[in-house]
C-alpha positions in Angstrom: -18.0 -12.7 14.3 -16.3 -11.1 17.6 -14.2 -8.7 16.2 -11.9 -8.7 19.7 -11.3 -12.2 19.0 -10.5 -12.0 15.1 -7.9 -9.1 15.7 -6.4 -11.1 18.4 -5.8 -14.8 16.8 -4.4 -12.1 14.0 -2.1 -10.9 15.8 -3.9 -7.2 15.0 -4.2 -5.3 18.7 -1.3 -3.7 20.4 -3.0 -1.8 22.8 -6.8 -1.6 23.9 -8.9 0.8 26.6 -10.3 -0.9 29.4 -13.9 -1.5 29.1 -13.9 -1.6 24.9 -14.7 -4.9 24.4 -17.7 -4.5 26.6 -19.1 -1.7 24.6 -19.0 -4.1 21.6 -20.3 -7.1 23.3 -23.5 -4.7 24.0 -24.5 -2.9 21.1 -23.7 -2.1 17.6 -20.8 0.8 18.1 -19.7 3.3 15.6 -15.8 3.9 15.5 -13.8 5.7 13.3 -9.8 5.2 12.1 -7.5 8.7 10.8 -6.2 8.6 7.3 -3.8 11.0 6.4 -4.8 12.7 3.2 -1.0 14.1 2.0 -1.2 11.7 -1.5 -4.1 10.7 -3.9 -3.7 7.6 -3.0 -3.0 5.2 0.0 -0.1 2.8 0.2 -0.2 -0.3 1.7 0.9 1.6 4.9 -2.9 2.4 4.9 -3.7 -1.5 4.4 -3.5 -2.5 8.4 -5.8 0.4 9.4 -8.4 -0.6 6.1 -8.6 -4.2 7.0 -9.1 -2.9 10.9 -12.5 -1.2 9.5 -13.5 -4.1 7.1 -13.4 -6.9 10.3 -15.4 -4.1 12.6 -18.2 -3.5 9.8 -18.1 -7.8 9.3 -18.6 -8.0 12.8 -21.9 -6.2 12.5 -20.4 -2.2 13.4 -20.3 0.8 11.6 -16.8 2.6 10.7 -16.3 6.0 9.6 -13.3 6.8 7.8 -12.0 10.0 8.8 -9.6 11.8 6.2 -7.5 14.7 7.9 -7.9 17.2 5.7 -7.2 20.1 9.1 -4.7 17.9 10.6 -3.1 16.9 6.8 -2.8 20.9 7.0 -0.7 20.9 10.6 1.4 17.5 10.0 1.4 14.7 12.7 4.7 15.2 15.2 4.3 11.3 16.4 6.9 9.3 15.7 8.3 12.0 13.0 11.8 13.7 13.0 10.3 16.8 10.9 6.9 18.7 10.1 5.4 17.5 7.0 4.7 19.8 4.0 1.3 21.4 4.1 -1.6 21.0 1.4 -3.9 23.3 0.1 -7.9 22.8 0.0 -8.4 22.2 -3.5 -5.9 19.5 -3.4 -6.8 17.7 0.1 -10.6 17.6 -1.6 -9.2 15.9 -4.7 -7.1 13.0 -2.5 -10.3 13.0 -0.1 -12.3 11.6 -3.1 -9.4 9.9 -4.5 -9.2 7.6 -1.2 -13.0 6.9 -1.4 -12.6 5.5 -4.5 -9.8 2.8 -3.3 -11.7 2.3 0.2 -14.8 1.6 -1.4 -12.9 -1.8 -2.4 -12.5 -2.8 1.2 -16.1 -0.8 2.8 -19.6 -0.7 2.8 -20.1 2.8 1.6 -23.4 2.5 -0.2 -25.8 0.1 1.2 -29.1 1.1 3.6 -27.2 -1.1 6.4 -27.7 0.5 9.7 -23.7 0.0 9.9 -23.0 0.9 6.3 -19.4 3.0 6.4 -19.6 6.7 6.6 -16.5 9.0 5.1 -15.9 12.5 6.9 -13.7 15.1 7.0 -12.2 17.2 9.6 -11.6 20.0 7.4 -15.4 20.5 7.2 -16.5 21.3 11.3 -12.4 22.8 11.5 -12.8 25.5 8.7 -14.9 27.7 10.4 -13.6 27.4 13.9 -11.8 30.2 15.3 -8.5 30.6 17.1 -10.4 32.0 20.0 -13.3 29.6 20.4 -10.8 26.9 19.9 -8.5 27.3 22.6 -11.5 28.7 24.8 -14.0 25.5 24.3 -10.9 22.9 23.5 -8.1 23.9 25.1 -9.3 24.9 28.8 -9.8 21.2 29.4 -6.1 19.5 28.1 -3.5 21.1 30.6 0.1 21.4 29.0 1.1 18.8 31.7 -1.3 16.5 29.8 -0.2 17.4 26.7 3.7 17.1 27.4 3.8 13.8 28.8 2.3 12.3 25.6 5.8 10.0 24.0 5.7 12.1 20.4 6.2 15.3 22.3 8.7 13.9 24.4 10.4 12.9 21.8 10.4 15.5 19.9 11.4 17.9 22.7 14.6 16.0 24.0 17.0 16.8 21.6 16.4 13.9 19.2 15.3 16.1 16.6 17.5 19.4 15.6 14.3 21.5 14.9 12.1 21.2 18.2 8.6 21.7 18.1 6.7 24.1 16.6 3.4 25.3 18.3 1.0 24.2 15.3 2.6 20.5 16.3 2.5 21.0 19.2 -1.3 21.7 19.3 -2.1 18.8 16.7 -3.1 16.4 19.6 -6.0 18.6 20.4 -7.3 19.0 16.9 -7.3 15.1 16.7 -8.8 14.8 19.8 -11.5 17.2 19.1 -12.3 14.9 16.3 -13.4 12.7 18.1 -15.1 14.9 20.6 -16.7 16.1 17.6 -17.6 12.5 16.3 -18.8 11.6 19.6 -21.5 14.3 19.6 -22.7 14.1 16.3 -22.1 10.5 15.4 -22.0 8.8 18.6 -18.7 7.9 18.0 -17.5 5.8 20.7 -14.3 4.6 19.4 -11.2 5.1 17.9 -8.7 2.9 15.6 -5.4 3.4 14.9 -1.7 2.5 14.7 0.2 2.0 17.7 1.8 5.4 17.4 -1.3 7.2 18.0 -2.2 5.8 21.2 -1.2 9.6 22.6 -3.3 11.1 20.6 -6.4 8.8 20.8 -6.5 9.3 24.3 -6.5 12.9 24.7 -9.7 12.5 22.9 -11.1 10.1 25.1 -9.8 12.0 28.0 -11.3 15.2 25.9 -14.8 13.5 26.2 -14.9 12.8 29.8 -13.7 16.3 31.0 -16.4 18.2 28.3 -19.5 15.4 28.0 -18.8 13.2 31.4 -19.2 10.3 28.8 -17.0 7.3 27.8 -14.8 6.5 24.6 -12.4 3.9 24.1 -9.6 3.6 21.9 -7.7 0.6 20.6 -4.6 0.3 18.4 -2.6 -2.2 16.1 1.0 -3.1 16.1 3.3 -0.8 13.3 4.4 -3.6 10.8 7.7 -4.6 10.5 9.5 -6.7 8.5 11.7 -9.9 10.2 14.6 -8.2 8.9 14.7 -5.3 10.4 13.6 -3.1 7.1 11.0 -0.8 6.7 7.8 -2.5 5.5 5.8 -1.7 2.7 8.7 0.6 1.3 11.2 -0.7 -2.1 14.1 1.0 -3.7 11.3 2.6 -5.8 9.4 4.0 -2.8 6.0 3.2 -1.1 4.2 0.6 -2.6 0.6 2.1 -3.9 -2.9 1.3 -4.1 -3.2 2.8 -7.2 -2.2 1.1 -10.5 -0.7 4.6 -11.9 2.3 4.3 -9.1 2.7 0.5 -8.6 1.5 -1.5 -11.0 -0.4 -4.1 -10.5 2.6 -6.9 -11.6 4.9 -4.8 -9.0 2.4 -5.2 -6.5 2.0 -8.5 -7.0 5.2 -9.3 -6.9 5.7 -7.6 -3.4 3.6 -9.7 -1.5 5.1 -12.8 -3.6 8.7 -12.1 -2.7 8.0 -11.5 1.1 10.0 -13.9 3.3 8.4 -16.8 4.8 8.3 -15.2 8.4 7.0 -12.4 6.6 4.3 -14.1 4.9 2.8 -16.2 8.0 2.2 -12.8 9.8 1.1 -10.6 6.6 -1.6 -13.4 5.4 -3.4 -12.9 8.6 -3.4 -9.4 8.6 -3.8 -8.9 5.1 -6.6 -11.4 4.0 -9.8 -12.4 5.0 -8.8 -16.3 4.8 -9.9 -18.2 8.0 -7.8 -19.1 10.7 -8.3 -22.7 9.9 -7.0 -22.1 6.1 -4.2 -19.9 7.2 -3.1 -22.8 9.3 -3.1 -25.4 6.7 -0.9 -23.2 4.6 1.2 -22.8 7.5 1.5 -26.4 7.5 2.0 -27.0 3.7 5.1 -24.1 3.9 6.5 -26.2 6.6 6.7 -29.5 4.3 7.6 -27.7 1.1 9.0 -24.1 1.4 10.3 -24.1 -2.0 6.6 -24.1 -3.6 6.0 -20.9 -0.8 2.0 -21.6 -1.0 2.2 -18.7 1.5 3.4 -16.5 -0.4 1.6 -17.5 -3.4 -2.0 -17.4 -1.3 -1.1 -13.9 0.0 -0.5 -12.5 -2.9 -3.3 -13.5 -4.5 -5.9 -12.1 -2.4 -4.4 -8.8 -1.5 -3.4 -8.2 -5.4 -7.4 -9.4 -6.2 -8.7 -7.4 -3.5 -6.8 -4.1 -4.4 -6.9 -4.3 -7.8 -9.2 -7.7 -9.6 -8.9 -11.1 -10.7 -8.3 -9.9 -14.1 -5.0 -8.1 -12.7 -4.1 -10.7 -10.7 -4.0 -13.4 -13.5 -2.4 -10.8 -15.6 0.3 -10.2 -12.9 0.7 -14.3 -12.8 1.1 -14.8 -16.3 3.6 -11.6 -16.7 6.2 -13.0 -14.1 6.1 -16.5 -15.7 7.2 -14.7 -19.0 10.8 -15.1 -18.3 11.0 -18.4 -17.4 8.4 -19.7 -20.0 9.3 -20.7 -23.0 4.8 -20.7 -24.1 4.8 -17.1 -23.3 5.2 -15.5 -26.9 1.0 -14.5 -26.5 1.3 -13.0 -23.1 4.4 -11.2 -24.0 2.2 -9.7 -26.7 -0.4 -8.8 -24.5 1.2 -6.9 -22.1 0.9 -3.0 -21.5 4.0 -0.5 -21.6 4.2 -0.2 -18.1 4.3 -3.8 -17.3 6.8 -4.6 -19.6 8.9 -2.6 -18.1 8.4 -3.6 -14.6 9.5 -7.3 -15.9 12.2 -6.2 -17.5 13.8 -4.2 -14.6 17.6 -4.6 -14.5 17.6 -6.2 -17.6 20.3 -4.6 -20.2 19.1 -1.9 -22.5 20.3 -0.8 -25.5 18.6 2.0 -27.5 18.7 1.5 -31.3 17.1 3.9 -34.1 14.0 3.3 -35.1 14.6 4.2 -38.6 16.5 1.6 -39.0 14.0 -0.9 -38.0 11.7 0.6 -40.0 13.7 0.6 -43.1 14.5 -3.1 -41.9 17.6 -4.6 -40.4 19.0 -7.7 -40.4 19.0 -9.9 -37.2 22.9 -10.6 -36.4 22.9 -6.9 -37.8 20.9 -5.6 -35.0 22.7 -7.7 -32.2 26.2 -6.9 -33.0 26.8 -3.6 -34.6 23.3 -1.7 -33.2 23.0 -3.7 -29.9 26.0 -5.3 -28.9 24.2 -8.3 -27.4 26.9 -10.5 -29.1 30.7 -9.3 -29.9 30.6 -10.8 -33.2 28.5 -11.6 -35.5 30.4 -15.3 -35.5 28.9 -15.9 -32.3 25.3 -14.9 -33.1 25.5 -17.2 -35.8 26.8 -20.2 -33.7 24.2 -19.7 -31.1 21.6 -19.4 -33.2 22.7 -22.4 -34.9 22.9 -24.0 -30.8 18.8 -23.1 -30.6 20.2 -20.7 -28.0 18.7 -17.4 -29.4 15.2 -16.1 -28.7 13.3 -12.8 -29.9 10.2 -12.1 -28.4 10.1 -15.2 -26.7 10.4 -17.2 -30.2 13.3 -19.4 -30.9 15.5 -17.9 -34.3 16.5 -20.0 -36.9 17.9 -17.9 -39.3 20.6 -15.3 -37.9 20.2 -13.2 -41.1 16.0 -12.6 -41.0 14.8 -9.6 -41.5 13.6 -7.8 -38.2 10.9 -5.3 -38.9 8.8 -2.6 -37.2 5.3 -5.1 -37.2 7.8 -6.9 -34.3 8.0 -4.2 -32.0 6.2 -4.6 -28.5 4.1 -1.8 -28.2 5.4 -0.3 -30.9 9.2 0.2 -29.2 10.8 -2.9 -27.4 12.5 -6.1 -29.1 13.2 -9.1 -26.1 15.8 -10.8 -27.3 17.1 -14.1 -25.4 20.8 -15.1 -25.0 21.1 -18.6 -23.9 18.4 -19.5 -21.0 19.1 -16.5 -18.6 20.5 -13.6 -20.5 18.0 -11.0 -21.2 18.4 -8.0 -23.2 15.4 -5.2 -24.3 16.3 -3.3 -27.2 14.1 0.2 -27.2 13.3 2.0 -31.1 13.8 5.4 -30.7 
């Protein structure tokens, strides 16, 4: 695999050094890509960068992920309006280890390969370097020339921001690209990944090299990710979308990728996916014939919710958004976790009821009129009931005065009852 040529037809490189695709064409070539270490956990934010390591180590090279637990501690000043808040050790080694875990899904950690992926951290060769010997073995060879024609300082500096600049921004360029001096050196690091919006930074390091080592680096980036619309990608009404089950579950993140718009979805299945270009082009072609069964969609969302999280989670995540439109779904209702239930039922009308009640038992057109006001009367309940209209737990009721009970709680607290075919309502025993 050519790994210029599978980022290209995937629409993956924005910008690339001169030379790079050489210095792959010749030998096997170690790079490395910055993650930010701020959160336990990345977001798909992360993903582009992830997949950008996972095609380099396919393609027969070795990646080093590089968390910045020194520069998580000064705060990035590219394409930002304000400095980030700053992390401690204690936590920045507990998100380090965190991220593994997730990239471990995507990378080669453990294998004897000769290009099995490597994880550092720039905290570990920063912690001990002093102020002094910084600027006097770093900072003689960047001039402030250098530094202040870089686009984040600019921008930073003319007045789009309130704040300015402080120095320990203003020096983050350096620390980055001493990274990579230091990589270089120790690793033979002759490359580095990253979005578009570090191409500043990357290349004070390669320009950091040559002055110190008279050797060559190269540095190549990928496009930010947009939506077609205009919006923010990766970010909801909730927030960022996670890698990590405890802040998007995997039915929300699932359900992400399956409600991206068709635009979207041509352009995220070939960044997102490891599908060929031949099957990413036959679902193309099937969208264009039928864009109401949005095979895109589905396809994309299948492998990125598999990949992240399992097969299990997946088909889980399948059978929990069909729940509302199924009328078989009384079993996988049942079987659904707390917080997955409540991702379905988002928006849906709730009414708390007390749980003594149910416990002491209640009747049915009881509960939906004078706990729950599903129904203004209890005349109506009955005549809908009557009408086959009336569902609880995803099971049709026949009798508008049974006996509800505390055995038909879902997880031990939620009633879904069903008014007509698109009403919902959860009722939550408290």
């Amino acid at each position: 695999m050519n790994f210029i040529e599978e980022l290209t037809w995937r629409g993956m490189i924005h910008q690339m050094m001169p030379g790079t695709e050489e210095q792959l064409d010749k030998e096997m070539t170690t790079a490395y890509l910055g993650i930010d270490p701020t959160a336990d956990s990345l977001h798909i934010g992360h993903l582009v960068g992830v997949m950008i390591l996972r095609h380099f180590q396919r393609a027969g090279h070795k990646p080093i992920a590089l968390v910045g637990g020194a520069t998580g501690m000064i705060g990035d000043p590219s394409m930002k309006s304000q400095e980030r808040k700053l992390l401690d050790e204690k936590t920045l080694r507990h998100n380090q280890e965190a991220i593994k875990t997730q990239l471990a899904k995507f990378l080669d950690f453990e294998s004897d390969a000769p290009n099995a992926a490597e994880m550092v951290n720039n905290y570990d060769w920063m912690k001990d370097f002093s102020f002094l010997d910084f600027i006097r073995d770093v900072g003689k060879h960047i001039t402030v020339n250098y530094m202040m024609a870089k686009d984040s300082v600019k921008k930073r500096l003319s007045g789009e921001s309130q704040q300015g600049m402080s120095f320990t921004e203003f020096s983050y360029q350096l620390v980055q690209g001493y990274d990579f001096l230091n990589l270089y050196r120790e690793k033979n690091c002759r490359l580095q990944l990253g979005g578009s919006d570090q191409w500043g930074n990357i290349t004070t390091g390669t320009e950091l090299i040559r002055r110190t080592t008279g050797g060559e680096a190269f540095a190549l980036t990928c496009p930010l990710i947009t939506k077609a619309d205009g919006g923010k990608f990766g970010k909801t009404e909730s927030g960022n979308v996670w890698l990590d089950p405890r802040y998007t579950s995997p039915y929300k993140f699932y359900q992400f990728w399956l409600n991206v718009s068709d635009a979207d979805a041509e352009k995220y299945i070939k960044i997102f996916t490891f599908l060929s270009r031949e099957e990413v082009e036959e679902l193309v072609r099937l969208q264009a014939e039928d864009p109401g069964q949005r095979p895109l969609q589905k396809r994309l969302a299948k492998e990125i919710t598999t990949m992240v999280h399992s097969e299990e989670e997946y088909n889980k995540a399948v059978e929990a958004s069909q729940i509302l439109f199924s009328n078989k779904a009384k079993d996988a209702l049942h079987a659904l976790d707390e917080a997955t239930l409540l991702d379905i039922m988002e928006g849906v009308p709730r009414y708390e009821v007390s749980r003594q009640a149910i416990e002491e038992g209640v009747k049915l057109a009881d509960l939906l009129t004078d706990l729950a006001p599903v129904f203004p009367s209890k005349g109506e309940m009955r005549k809908m009931t009557q009408q086959g209209g009336v569902s609880v737990n995803k099971e049709k009721v026949t009798d508008p005065y049974a006996m509800v009970s505390a055995d038909m709680l879902l997880n031990g607290k939620y009633i879904l009852v069903q008014r007509g075919k698109k009403n919902y309502y959860l009722i939550i025993a408290k």
